[in-house]
Structures are given as C-alpha cells and as structure tokens.
C-alpha positions in Angstrom: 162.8 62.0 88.5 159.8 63.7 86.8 159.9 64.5 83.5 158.3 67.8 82.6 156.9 67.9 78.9 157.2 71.9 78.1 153.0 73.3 77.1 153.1 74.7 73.8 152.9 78.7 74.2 150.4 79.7 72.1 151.1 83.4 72.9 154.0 83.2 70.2 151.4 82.4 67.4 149.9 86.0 67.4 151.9 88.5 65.4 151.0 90.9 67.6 149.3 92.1 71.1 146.1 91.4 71.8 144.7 94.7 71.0 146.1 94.1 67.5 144.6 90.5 67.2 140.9 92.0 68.2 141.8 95.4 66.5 141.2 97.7 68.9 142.8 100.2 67.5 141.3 100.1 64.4 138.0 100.9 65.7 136.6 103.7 68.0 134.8 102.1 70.9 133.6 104.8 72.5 131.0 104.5 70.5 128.2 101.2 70.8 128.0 98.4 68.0 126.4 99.1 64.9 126.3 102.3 65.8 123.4 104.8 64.0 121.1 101.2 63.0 118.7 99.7 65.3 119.2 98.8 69.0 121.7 96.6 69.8 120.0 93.5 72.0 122.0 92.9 75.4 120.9 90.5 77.3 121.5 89.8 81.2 121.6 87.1 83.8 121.9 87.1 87.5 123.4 84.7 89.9 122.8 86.2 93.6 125.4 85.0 96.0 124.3 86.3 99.2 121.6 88.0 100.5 123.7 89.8 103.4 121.2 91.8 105.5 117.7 93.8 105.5 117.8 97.1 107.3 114.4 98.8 108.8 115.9 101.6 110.4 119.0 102.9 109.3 116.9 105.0 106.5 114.9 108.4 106.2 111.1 107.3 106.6 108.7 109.0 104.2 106.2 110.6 106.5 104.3 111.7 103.3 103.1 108.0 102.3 102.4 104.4 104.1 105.5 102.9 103.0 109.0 102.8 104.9 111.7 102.9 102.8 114.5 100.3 103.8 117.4 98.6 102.6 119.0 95.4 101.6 122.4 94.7 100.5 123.1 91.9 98.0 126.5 90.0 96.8 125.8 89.0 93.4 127.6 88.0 89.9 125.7 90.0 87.0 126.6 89.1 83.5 125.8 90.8 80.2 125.8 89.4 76.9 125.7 90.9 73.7 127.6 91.1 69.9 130.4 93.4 68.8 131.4 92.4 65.0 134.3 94.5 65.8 135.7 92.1 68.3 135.8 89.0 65.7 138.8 87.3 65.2 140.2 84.8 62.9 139.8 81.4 64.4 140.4 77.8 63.5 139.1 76.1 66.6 136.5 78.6 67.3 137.5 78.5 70.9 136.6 82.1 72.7 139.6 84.2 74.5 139.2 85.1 78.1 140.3 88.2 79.5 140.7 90.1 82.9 139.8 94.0 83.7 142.8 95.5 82.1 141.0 95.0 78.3 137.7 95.7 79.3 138.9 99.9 79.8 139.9 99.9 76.0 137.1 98.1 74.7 132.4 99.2 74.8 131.0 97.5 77.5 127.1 98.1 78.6 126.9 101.2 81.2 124.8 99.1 83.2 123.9 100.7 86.5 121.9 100.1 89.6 118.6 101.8 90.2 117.6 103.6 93.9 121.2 101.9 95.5 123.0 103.7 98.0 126.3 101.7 97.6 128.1 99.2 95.6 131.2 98.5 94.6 133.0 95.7 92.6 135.0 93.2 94.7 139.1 93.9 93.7 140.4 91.2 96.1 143.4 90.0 94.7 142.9 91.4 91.5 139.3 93.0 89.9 136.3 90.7 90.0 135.8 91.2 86.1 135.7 88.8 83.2 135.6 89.1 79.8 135.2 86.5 77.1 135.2 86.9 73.2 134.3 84.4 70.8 136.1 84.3 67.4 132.1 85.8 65.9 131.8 88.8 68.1 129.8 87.5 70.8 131.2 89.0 74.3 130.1 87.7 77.8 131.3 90.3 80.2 130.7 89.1 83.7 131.8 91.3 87.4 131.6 90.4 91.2 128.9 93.1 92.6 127.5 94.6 96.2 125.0 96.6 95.9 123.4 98.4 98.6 119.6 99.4 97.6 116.4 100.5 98.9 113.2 99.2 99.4 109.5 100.0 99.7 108.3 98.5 103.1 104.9 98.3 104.6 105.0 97.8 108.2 101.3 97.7 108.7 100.7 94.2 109.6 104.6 94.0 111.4 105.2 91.5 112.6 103.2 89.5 110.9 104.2 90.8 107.5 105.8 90.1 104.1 107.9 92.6 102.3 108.7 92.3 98.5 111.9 94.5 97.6 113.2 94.3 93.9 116.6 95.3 92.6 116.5 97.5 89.5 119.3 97.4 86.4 119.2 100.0 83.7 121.4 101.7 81.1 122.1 104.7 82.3 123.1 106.7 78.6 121.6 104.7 76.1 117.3 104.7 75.3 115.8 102.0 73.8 116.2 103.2 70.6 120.4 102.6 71.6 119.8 99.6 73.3 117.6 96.9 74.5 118.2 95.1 77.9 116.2 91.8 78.5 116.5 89.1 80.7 118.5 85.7 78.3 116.3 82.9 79.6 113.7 84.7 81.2 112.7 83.5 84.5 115.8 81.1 84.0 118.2 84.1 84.0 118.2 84.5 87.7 120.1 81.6 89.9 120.0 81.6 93.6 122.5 79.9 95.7 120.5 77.3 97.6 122.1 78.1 101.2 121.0 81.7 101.6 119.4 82.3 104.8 118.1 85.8 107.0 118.1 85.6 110.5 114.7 87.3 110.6 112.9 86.5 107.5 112.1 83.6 105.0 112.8 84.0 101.8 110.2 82.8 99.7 111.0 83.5 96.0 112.9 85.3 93.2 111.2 86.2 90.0 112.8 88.5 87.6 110.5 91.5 85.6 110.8 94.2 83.2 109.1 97.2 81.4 110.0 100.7 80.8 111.0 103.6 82.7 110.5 107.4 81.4 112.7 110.4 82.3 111.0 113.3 80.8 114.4 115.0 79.9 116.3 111.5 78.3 113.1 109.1 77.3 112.4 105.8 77.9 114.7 103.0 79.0 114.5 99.4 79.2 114.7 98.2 83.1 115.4 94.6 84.6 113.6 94.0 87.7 115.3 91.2 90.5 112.0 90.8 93.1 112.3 88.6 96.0 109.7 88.3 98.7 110.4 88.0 102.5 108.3 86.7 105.0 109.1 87.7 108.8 110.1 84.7 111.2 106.9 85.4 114.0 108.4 83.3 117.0 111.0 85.9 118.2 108.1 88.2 118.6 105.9 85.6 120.1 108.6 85.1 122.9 109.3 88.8 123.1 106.0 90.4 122.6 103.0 88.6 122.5 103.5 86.2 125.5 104.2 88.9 127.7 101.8 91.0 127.1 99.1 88.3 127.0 100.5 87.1 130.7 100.1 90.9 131.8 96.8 90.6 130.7 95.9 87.3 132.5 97.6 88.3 135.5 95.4 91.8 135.9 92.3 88.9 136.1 93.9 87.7 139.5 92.6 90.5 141.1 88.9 89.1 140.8 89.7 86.2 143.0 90.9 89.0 146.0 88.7 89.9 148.3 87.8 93.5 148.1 88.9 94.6 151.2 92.2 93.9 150.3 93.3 97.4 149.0 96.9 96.8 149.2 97.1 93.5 147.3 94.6 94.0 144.7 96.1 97.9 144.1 99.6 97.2 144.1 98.5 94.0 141.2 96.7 96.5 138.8 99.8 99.0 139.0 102.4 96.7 138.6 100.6 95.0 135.4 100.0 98.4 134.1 103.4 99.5 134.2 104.7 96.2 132.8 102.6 96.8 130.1 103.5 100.4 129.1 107.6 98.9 129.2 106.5 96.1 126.7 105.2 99.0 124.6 108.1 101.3 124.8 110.5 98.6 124.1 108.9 97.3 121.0 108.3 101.0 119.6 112.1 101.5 120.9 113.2 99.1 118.0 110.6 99.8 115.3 110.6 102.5 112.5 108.9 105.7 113.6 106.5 105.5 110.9 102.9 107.8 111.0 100.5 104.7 110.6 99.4 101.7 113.3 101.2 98.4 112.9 99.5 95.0 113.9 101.6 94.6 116.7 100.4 98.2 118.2 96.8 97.1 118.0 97.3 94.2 120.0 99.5 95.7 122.5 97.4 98.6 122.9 94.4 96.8 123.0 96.0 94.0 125.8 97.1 97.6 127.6 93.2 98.7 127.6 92.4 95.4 129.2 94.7 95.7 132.1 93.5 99.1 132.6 90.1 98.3 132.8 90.9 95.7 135.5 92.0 98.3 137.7 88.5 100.7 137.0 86.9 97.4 137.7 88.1 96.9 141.1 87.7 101.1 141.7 83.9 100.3 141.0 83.8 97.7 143.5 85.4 99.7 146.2 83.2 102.8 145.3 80.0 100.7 145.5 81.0 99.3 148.4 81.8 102.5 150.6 78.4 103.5 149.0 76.4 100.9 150.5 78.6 100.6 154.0 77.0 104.5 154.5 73.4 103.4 153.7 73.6 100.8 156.1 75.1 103.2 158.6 72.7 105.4 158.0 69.8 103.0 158.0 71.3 102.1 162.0 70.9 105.9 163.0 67.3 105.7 161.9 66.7 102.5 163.6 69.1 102.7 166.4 67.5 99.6 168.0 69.3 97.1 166.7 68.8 94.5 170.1 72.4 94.5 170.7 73.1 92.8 167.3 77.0 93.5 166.3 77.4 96.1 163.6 79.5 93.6 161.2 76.3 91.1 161.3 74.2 94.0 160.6 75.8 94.6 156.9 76.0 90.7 156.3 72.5 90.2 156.6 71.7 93.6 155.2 73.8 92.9 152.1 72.3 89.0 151.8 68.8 89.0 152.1 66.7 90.1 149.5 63.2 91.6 149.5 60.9 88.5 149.1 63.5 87.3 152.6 62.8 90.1 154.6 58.7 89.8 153.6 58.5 86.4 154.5 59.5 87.1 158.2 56.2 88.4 158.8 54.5 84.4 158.2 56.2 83.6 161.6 54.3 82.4 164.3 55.1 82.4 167.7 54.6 78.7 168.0 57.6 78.1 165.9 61.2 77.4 167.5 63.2 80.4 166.5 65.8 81.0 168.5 65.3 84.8 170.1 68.8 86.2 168.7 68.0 84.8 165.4 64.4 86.9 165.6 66.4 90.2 166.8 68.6 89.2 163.7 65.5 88.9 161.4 63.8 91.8 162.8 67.0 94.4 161.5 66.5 93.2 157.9 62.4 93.2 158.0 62.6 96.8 159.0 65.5 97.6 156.3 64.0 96.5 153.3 60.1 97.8 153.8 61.5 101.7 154.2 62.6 100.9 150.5 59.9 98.3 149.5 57.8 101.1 148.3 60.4 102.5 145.5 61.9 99.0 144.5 58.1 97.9 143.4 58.0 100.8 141.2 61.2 99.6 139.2 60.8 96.8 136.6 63.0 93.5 136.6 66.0 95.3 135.5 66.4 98.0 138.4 66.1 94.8 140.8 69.1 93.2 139.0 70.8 96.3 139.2 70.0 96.8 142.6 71.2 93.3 143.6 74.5 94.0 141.9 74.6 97.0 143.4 74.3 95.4 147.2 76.1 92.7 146.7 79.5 94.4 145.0 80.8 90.7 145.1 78.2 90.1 142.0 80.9 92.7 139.6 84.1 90.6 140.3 81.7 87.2 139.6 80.4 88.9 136.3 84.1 90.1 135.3 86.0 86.7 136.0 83.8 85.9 132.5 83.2 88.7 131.1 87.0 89.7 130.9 88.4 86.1 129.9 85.7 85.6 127.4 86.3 89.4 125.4 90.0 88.7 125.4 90.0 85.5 123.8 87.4 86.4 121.3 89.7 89.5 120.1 92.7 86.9 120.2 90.8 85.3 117.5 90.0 87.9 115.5 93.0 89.1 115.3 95.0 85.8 114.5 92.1 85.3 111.8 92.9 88.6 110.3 96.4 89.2 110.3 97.9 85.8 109.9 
C-alpha cells in the first residue's frame, strides 16, 4: 500500500480571504495607480498562436482610394505588465500569488482594446482564459487567451504577384498618455511567434512590432502598439490556374499560320474557340477577385494575352480579304485578255501570283531556237502580258510599294511574317512583365 503524506494547506495561514490579504477593500480601484501623479508605465508582450485565415472578399471595398480593406483573424496570448503598490503583500518567500478571472473584476486592470477589429472574444473553454499574478511588491502580470478579428489595408495592384503588410493595433481606450504609457517590454523581443504557423496562400515573412501616437481631436493623444506582419502570396496556384492557360490560348491562336488559307472552317472555328477560352479565363479570375476600381497585374497580362488571340483572328481576316482581292484582279485581267491558249484557270493564278516583274520581262530574251516546250510558252505568254499592263505604275513606286505589292500578291507572305512576328512580341512582353512585377 501507498502511503500518502498530507501537503501542508497553506490557505489556513491567511487570516482572511484573499481580498483581505491584498486589501481590496481598502482601496478604490476603479481608479488607476498613483492616481493624479505621472503616467503609470504598462508595458506589453505578445505571443501569436495562430494566424487563422486572411480574407480578400468578405469586406466593403473603398472605392474612394487604391487600397482594399481586408481581414485577418489572429489567436494570440497578450500580456500586460505593470505596478499597483496597492496590491503588495506581506511576504517571506517573495513568491507571487496566481489567480483566475474571478479577482481580476474587483481589482484595475489596463482597458486595453483592439484597434479597427471587427470581432474578438476571449476563449472561456472550461473556465476564462485569464491569469493574474501578483508579486508580494506590487508588480501584476495579467495575461488573457484572445481572437481578434481585424482589418487590413490591401493593395491588390500587382495581385498575384504581391505582398501585403497588415498590422494589429492595441490601445487604451480611456486613459491618454498623460494616464498612461503603453510600450512594448523588450522591444522587438516582446513579440513571439509559434514556429509552425503556416497560410495556405501566403508566406509569412516577418513580425516586427511598432509604436507612436494616435490623436482623437475630442480625447487627445494615446500611446498605440503596432503587431506588423508581412505576407507574400504563394504564385504557383495561379501559375497552374492562370498564367498557363492563358499563355497556351495564346500559342494555340499561332496554329492558325501553319493552315492553309483556304481552309475557312478550320482556321475560323481555331480563332473563335481560343477567343472564347480566353474571355472564361478572365471571367473566372475576376469571379474570385475583389471588385476593386484599379488594374491588377494579373489583368494586364490576361488582357494583354486576350489582345493577342484577337489579333490572330484579324490576321487571318486580312489574308482572306487580300486574297479575294487579288482572285478578282486576276479574273478580271482574263476578261481583258480572254486568250489564255486553253491554259486552266487555277494555273493562271499560280503563275500570276508567282512570278514577279523582272520574270515576266525576261520572257521577251527567248529565242525560237531554244527548246521550250509550246504549253510552257502559252503558260509564259499569260504572265508577260499580265505584268506589262501594270509595269508602267509599279516603276513609278519606290522599293517599298514593290514589297508591299509582293505581300500583297502573295497573301502567303502575312502568315510567313506573323509566325515571327507574333511569337517574337509575346515573348518579349513575357519578359517585361516578369522583370517588372516579380
């Protein structure tokens, strides 16, 4: 058997409740130490348990500025520190006395409160989150489970590839600084983080703590604890949800170069899917993003990606333009010279659209003794007469209306020019932008 030694109960040494030991009674406490002398100094540390959730949406935007406000909500322990001669007691182990909730109603604790928060609450599960402990010289740590719920300044301009700094904001809420004088205990020191605290969406960088004072023009000026914390964004969700897309959408509009032009169907159907893929991508992201009045990085790039893919489809309306346009001046070139020898009207518009000038010209160095095959002179004979009714108005234009006018012939020579041009401008705004906003 177990032999149980009985503790001794040192509950039967006071003569007296507790109250009576720390004479509360004896003192009116709804008034702060040292009342009517200079500020009484309470300092404050800050160990932040959790850092539960960041919310863009679920707030009123403010349409009037270039900010968003938000919210956080944040599990923390906040402690206060501070002297009360009234509280001293007679001691001879100068051990301090710790108490629960219950004394902390009869006693003057700091009226701390929470700047800009929404909600918070202090945890009662089982009993009241609270602690208070009195040393035998008046010193009083006073210490209390919090949630807060608070708001916070964000600038979505460069979303997604942003950071946001949000702060949470203590103050006394009756007493100035001539009453008293919150600072942070140790400084930087005063704020402990719990090493496993970790956002789905962002990466939490650092935690500084500030101060200064705030000015009410009706009360006067307070002291104010600052908690900052800055959040970088996690980019590869929106890589996989935004940016690849849209960049694929943009590459697959360039397939329509390598189809032949008389393909209407194929090449039409490609630029209107792509440019209704597009405009989804863009719904969805602004779908899940903060109305707010200004342009975010992400819009840029989508909107810019969504110009490209439209431009693909003008592209290919150019080339089927041009290309009915020069189909009815070589039909009406064969109505002026209707003799064409029996040469088929598709070989007509290949030649027609082949040779140049300086091709058609040279035709008239043949001789007769040279083995030419008589279609191939009948086929040679259709282009010579083609190109001198316009040899006349093409020697007037310089070496840029020839170049034009080859392009122009040969609509083949716009899809070449944009399977470069495209590629080449979307890449180099790819890296301007990366360079900018990353």
């Amino acid at each position: 058997s177990y032999i149980y030694k009985k503790n001794h109960d040192v509950t039967k040494t006071w003569k007296g409740k507790t109250e009576h030991l720390l004479r509360v009674d004896d003192h009116d406490f709804t008034m702060r130490p040292a009342f009517g002398g200079p500020a009484i100094p309470v300092g404050v540390d800050v160990q932040v348990e959790s850092l539960d959730s960041i919310s863009e949406v679920d707030m009123t935007s403010l349409w009037f500025s270039s900010f968003f406000v938000g919210a956080f909500t944040m599990t923390l322990y906040l402690r206060h520190y501070w002297r009360d001669e009234r509280l001293s007691f007679p001691s001879t182990t100068n051990k301090s006395m710790t108490f629960d909730g219950r004394l902390v109603k009869k006693i003057w604790v700091p009226d701390v409160f929470f700047v800009h928060s929404k909600r918070s609450f202090i945890h009662d599960t089982t009993t009241d989150n609270i602690m208070l402990r009195v040393f035998p010289d008046g010193h009083v740590l006073y210490s209390m489970r919090v949630t807060v719920t608070a708001m916070c300044n964000m600038d979505f301009s460069r979303f997604p590839l942003d950071s946001q700094t949000c702060s949470l904001e203590l103050e006394s809420y009756a007493y100035t600084d001539e009453d008293l004088m919150l600072y942070w205990k140790n400084g930087n020191e005063s704020l402990k983080t719990d090493e496993k605290i970790s956002l789905s969406q962002f990466l939490i960088q650092k935690f500084h703590t500030t101060s200064r004072l705030a000015f009410y023009s009706s009360t006067g000026w307070y002291n104010r604890l600052y908690i900052n914390f800055t959040l970088r964004r996690h980019i590869f969700f929106f890589l996989l949800q935004t940016y690849f897309p849209a960049t694929l959408m943009v590459m697959l509009s360039w397939v329509s170069f390598w189809i032949d032009h008389r393909a209407v169907p194929a090449r039409v159907s490609l630029g209107i899917t792509t440019v209704l893929t597009m405009s989804t991508i863009i719904t969805g992201v602004n779908a899940s993003m903060p109305r707010v009045s200004y342009i975010k990085a992400v819009d840029i790039y989508l909107w810019v990606s969504f110009v490209f893919v439209f431009l693909s489809v003008l592209e290919y309306a150019a080339v089927n333009y041009l290309t009915t346009v020069q189909e009815r001046k070589e039909t009406k070139l064969r109505e002026r010279f209707p003799c064409t020898c029996g040469i088929p009207h598709s070989k007509t518009m290949m030649l027609d659209g082949n040779y140049s000038e300086s091709d058609a010209n040279s035709l008239a160095g043949y001789t007769r003794n040279q083995m030419v095959p008589e279609e191939e002179k009948q086929e040679k004979m259709v282009v010579h007469l083609a190109m001198i009714n316009e040899s006349n108005s093409s020697r007037k234009r310089g070496l840029k209306g020839h170049v034009g006018l080859r392009i122009i012939q040969n609509t083949h020579a716009i899809d070449k020019y944009s399977r470069l041009i495209f590629p080449g401008t979307y890449i180099f705004f790819n890296l301007i932008y990366w360079s900018v906003f990353s």
